[in-house]
matplotlib code that plots the C-alpha trace (Angstrom):
import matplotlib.pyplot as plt

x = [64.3, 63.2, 66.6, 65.2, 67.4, 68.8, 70.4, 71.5, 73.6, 75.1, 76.4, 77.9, 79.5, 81.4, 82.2, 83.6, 86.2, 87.4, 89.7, 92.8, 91.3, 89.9, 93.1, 95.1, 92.4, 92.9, 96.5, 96.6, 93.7, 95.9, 99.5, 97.0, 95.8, 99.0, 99.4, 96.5, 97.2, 101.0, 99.9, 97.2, 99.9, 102.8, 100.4, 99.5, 95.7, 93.4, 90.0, 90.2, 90.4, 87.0, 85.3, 83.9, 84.5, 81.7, 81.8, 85.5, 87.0, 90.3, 92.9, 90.9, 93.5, 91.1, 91.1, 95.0, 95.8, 93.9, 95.6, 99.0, 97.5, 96.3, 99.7, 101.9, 99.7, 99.7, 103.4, 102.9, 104.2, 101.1, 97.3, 93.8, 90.7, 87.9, 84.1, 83.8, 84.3, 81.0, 82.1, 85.1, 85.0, 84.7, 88.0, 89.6, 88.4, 89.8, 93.7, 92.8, 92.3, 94.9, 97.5, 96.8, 96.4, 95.5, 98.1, 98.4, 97.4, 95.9, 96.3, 94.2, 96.8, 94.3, 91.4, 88.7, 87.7, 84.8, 81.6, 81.0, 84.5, 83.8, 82.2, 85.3, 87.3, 85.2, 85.3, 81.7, 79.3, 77.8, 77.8, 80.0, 83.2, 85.1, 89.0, 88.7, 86.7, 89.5, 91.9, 93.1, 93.5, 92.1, 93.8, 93.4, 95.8, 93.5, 93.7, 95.9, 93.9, 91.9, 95.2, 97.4, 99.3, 102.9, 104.6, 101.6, 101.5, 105.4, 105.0, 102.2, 103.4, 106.8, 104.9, 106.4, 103.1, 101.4, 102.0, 99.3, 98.8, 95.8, 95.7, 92.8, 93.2, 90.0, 87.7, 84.8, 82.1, 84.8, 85.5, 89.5, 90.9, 91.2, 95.0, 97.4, 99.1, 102.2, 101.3, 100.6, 104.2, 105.6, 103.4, 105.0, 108.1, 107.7, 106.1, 108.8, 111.4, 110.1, 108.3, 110.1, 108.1, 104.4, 102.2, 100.7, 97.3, 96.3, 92.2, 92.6, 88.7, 87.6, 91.2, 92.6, 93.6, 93.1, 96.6, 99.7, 100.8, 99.3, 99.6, 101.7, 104.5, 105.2, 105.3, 102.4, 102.4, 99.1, 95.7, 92.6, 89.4, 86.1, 85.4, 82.2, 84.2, 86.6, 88.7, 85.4, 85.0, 81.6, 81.3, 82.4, 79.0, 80.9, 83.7, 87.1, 90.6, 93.6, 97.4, 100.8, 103.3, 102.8, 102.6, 99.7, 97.9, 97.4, 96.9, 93.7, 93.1, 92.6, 90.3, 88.5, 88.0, 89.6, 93.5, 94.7, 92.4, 93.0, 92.8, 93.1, 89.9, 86.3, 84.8, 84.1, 80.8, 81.4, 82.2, 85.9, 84.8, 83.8, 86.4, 88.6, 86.8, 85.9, 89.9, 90.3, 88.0, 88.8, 91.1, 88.9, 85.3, 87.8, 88.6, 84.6, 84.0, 86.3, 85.1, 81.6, 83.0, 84.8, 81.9, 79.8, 82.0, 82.6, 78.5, 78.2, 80.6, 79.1, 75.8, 77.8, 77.8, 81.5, 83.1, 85.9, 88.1, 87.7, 86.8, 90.5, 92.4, 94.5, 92.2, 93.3, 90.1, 86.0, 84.7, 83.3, 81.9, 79.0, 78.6, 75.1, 74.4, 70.6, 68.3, 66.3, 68.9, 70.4, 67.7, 66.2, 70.0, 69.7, 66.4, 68.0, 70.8, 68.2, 66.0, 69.4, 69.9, 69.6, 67.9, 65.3, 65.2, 61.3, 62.4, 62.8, 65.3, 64.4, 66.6, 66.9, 68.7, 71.3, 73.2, 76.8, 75.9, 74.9, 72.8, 69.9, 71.5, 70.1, 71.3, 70.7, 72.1, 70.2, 72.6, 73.7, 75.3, 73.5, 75.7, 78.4, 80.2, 81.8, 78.3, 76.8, 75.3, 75.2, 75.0, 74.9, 74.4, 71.5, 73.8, 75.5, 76.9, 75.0, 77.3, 77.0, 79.4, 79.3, 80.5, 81.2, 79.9, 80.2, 80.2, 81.3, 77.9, 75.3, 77.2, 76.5, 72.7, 72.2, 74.3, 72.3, 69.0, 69.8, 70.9, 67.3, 65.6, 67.8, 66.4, 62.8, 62.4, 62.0, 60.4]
y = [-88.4, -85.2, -82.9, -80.5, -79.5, -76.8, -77.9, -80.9, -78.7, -77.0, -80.0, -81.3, -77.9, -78.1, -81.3, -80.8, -78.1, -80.1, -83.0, -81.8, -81.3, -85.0, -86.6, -85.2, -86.5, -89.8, -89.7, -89.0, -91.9, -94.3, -93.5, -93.9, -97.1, -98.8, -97.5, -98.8, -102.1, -102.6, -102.2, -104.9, -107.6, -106.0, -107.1, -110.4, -109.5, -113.0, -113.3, -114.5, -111.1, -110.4, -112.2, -110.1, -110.2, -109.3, -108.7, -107.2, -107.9, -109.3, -110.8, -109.2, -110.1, -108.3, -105.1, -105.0, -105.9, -102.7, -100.4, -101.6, -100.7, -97.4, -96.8, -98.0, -96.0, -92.6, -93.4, -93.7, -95.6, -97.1, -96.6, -96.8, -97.2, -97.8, -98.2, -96.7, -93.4, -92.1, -88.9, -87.5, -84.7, -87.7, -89.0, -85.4, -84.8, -88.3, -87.0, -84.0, -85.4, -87.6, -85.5, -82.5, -82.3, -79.7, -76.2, -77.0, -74.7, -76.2, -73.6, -73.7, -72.9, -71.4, -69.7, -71.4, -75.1, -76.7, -75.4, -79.0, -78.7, -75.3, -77.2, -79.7, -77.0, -75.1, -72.2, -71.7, -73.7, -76.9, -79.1, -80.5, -82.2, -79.6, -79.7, -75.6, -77.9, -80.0, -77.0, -76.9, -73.3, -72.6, -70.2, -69.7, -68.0, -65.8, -66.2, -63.4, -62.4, -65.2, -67.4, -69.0, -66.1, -67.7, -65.2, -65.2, -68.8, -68.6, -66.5, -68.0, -71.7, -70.3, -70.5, -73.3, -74.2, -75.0, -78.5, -79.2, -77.4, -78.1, -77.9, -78.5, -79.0, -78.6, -74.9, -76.3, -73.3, -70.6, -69.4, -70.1, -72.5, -75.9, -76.4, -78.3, -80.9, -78.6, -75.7, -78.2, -79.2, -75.7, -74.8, -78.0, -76.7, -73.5, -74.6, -77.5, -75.0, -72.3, -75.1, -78.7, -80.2, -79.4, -82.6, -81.1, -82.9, -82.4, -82.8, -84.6, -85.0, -84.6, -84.9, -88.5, -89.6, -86.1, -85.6, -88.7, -87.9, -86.8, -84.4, -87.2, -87.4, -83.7, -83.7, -83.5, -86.0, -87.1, -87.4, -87.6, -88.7, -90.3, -93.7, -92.1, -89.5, -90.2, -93.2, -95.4, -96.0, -95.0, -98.7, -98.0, -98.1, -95.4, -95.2, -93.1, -93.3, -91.9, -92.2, -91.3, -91.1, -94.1, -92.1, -89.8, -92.7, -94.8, -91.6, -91.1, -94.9, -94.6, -91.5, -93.8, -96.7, -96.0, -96.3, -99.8, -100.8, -98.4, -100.0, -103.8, -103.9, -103.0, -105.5, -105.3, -106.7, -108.5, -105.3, -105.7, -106.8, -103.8, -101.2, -103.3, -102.9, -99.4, -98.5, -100.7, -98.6, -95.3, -93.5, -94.1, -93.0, -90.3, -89.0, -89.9, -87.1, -84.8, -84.9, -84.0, -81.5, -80.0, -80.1, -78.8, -75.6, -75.4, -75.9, -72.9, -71.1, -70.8, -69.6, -66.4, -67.8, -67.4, -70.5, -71.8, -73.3, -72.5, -75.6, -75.5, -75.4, -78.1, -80.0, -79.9, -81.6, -82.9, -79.5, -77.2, -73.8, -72.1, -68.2, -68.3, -65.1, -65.2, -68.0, -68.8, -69.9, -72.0, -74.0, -74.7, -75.6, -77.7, -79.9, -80.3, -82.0, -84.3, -85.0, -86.7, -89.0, -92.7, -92.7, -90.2, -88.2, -87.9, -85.6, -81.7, -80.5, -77.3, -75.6, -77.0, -76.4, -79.0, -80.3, -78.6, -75.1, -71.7, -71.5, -73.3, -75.4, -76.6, -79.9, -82.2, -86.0, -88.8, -91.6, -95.1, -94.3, -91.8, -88.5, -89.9, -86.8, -89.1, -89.8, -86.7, -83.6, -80.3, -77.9, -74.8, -73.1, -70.5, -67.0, -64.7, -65.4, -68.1, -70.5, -73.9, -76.5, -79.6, -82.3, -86.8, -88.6, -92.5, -92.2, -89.5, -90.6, -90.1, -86.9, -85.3, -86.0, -85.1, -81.0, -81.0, -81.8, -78.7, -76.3, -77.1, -76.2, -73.1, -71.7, -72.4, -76.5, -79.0, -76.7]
z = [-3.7, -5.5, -6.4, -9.1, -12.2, -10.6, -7.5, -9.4, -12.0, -9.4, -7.8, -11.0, -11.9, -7.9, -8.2, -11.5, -10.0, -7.2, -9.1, -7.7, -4.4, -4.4, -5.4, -2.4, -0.3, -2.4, -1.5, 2.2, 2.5, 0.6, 2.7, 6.3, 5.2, 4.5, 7.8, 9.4, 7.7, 8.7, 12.1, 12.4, 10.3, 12.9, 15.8, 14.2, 14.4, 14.9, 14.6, 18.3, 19.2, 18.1, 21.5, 24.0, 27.9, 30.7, 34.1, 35.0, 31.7, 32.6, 30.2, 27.6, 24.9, 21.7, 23.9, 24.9, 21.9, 19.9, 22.5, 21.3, 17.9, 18.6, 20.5, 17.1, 15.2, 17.2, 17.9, 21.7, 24.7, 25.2, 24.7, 26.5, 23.6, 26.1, 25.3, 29.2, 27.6, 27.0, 24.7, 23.8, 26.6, 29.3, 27.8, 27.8, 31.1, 32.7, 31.2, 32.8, 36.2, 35.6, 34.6, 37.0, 40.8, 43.8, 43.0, 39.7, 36.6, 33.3, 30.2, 27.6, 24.4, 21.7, 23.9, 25.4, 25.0, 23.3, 25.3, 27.4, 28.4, 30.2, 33.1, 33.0, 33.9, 36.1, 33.7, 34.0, 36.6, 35.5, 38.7, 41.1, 40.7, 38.0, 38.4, 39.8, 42.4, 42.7, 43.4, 39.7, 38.4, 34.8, 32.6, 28.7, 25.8, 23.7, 20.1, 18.3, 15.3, 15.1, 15.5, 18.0, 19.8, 20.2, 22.2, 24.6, 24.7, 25.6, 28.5, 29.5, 30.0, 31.4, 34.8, 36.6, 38.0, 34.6, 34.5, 31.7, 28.5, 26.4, 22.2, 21.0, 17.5, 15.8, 16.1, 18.1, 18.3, 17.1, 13.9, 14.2, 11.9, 12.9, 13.6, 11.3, 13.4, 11.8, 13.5, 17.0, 16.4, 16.7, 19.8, 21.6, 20.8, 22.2, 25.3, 26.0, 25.4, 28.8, 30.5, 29.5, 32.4, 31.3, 30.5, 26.3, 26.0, 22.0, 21.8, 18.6, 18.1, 14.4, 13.3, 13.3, 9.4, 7.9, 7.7, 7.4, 10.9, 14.4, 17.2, 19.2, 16.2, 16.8, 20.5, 21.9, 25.2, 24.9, 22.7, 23.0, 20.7, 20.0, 18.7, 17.3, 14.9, 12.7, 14.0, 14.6, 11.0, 11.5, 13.0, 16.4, 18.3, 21.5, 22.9, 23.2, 23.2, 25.1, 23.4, 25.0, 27.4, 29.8, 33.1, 31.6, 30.4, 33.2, 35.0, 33.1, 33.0, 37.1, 36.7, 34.6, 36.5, 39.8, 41.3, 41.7, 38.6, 36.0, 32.9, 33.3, 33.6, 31.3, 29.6, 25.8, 25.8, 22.2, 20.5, 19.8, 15.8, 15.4, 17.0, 15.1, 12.0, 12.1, 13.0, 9.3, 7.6, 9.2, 6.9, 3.4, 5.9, 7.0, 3.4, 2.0, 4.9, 3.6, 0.4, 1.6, 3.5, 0.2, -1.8, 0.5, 0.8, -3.0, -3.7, -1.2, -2.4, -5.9, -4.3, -2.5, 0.6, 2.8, 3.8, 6.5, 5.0, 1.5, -1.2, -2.1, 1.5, 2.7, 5.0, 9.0, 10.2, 8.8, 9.7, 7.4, 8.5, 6.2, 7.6, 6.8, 8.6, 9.5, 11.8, 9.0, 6.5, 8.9, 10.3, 6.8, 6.1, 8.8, 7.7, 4.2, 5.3, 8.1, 4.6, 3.5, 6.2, 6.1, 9.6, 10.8, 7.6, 8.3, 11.4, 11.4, 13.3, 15.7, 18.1, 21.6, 25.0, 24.7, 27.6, 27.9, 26.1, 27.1, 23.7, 21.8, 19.7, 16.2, 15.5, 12.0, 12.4, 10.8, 12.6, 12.8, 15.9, 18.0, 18.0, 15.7, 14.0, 11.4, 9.8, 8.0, 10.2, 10.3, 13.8, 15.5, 18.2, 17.4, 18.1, 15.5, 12.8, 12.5, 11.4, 10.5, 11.3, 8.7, 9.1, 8.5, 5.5, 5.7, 1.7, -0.4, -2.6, -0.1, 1.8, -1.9, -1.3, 1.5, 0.8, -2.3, -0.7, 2.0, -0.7, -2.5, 1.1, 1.2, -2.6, -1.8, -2.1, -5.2, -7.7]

ax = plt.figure().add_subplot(projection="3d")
ax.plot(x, y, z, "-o")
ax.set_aspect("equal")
plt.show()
């Protein structure tokens, strides 16, 4: 692995700069695994939980037993952690459905959702079986100067016929800030306070274990992730999870499977171990992810280029945007950070119509786990301002290859 002298000083001049910014990570990873680990001695975790189930999965006692995990840990009346759940937009979706029927009016609480959730929605036509199908009107708060607009959220969830309101915590495609589950905590307020009956669904995708606390210990009813980002460890081979008020989770656990059903049964297929294990491991892959993504901005940031958040910002999510302004920077970007993966780093990432956008999309990810955020990638959908979003790291070591190798392919390669 070539890095020339270069690229290599720069690296150790960023990383140099960012002690204080590594020991808060340090820190938060420390308080979230005590966390982690209270709960599986609280639950009296045996390795008899590790056997998978086929067929229906009944009596599944590894499987209940992690959704009483989840549920202690998000501070929930109960959970549903699934390896049914194909993506984190299939698990969003099923609250959706769950929590919303014909009449009723979903808002969106910080402008429009991640792009696959447009079809979800029916905000744009992707198919059949969309909640607008479904009789479910969409409406969306637009961001106020690139933040939440309070008041407008306010008079928009006063409606008595919003009966779902939708955070989603991290920026998706948009150039927002992610959302500190601070700032989530004084939307829920605001919207409990006009509309006290309103299911709040927090997409918590990309977010779990950045911070000490989560959408759900601020008052958000329900939330939502991926097994394959941050609270799979990076071991979690798919899967997602839904945590909250009892009502809205079996709700979704009957959109999942089907009424009557819901979630007694789904079979684990021998891969408790490792939902188990990844959950273990998430908080320290969490902060090895947010170091990358702090070096990466700080490395970029030293080369001129503008960065969201900035190398020393408080950390709300893994995401790190790179405004990298033109095509070409970004897709050699791009096939620096695939030349850094452990896993198809022979491959050169080009621009493709991917399912669920409106826009090529450039994507770099060198995976375990096919798709899985919480390993090192970098993407973008190929429109102005060419941005790039970074994110995952399973080590802090190799996430620093793999942004040095792509800042080497942005100045010109190894010489």
């Amino acid at each position: 692995m070539q890095i020339n002298d270069r690229v290599r000083a720069l690296g150790d001049q960023a990383q140099g700069q960012l002690t204080k910014e590594f020991a808060r990570i340090d820190a938060i990873a420390q308080e979230n695994t005590q966390r982690v680990l209270s709960a599986f001695q609280k639950h009296r975790v045996a390795d008899g939980y590790f056997a998978g189930t086929t067929g229906y999965g009944y009596d599944d006692l590894g499987r209940d037993k992690l959704d009483q995990i989840y549920a202690d840990l998000f501070g929930t009346e109960t959970a549903l952690v699934r390896i049914q759940f194909v993506n984190g937009t299939h698990a969003i979706a099923c609250a959706l459905f769950g929590a919303l029927k014909a009449g009723d009016v979903l808002l969106s609480a910080v402008g429009a959702p991640y792009d696959t959730l447009l079809g979800v929605v029916g905000a744009v036509d992707k198919g059949p079986g969309s909640l607008k199908d479904y009789g479910v009107e969409y409406r969306q708060v637009e961001l106020l100067d690139n933040k939440p607009d309070l008041e407008g959220i306010a008079r928009a969830a006063a409606d008595p016929r919003v009966k779902a309101v939708l955070i989603q915590r991290s920026k998706g495609y948009s150039t927002r800030a992610s959302l500190s589950v601070s700032e989530i905590g004084a939307m829920c307020r605001i919207i409990k306070a006009v509309n006290p009956g309103a299911a709040i669904l927090a997409d918590n995708c990309y977010g779990e274990f950045v911070e000490t606390i989560e959408p759900t210990h601020v008052g958000a009813d329900l939330v939502v992730g991926s097994l394959i980002k941050n609270p799979g460890g990076g071991l979690a081979p798919t899967g997602g999870y839904i945590a909250g008020r009892r009502d809205l989770v079996e709700g979704a656990a009957m959109r999942l499977t089907v009424p009557g059903i819901g979630g007694e049964c789904g079979c684990t297929l021998g891969q408790n171990r490792l939902l188990y294990q990844g959950l273990f491991l998430a908080p320290h892959t969490v902060a090895q992810a947010v170091k990358t993504a702090v070096f990466a901005a700080k490395v970029m940031e030293l080369l001129g280029y503008e960065t969201h958040p900035h190398s020393s910002a408080v950390r709300h999510d893994i995401i790190q945007m790179i405004h990298m302004k033109e095509p070409e920077a970004l897709k050699k970007f791009c096939k620096g950070i695939q030349f850094g993966a452990p896993v198809d780093s022979y491959v050169t990432p080009e621009p493709w119509d991917m399912p669920g956008y409106d826009c090529q999309v450039i994507m770099a990810a060198g995976a375990f786990i096919q798709g899985a955020s919480i390993e090192l990638s970098a993407d973008a959908p190929m429109r102005e301002p060419y941005t790039v979003y970074l994110q995952g790291g399973l080590t802090f070591e190799s996430g620093r290859l793999g942004v040095l190798l792509a800042v080497q392919e942005l100045l010109g390669g190894s010489s």
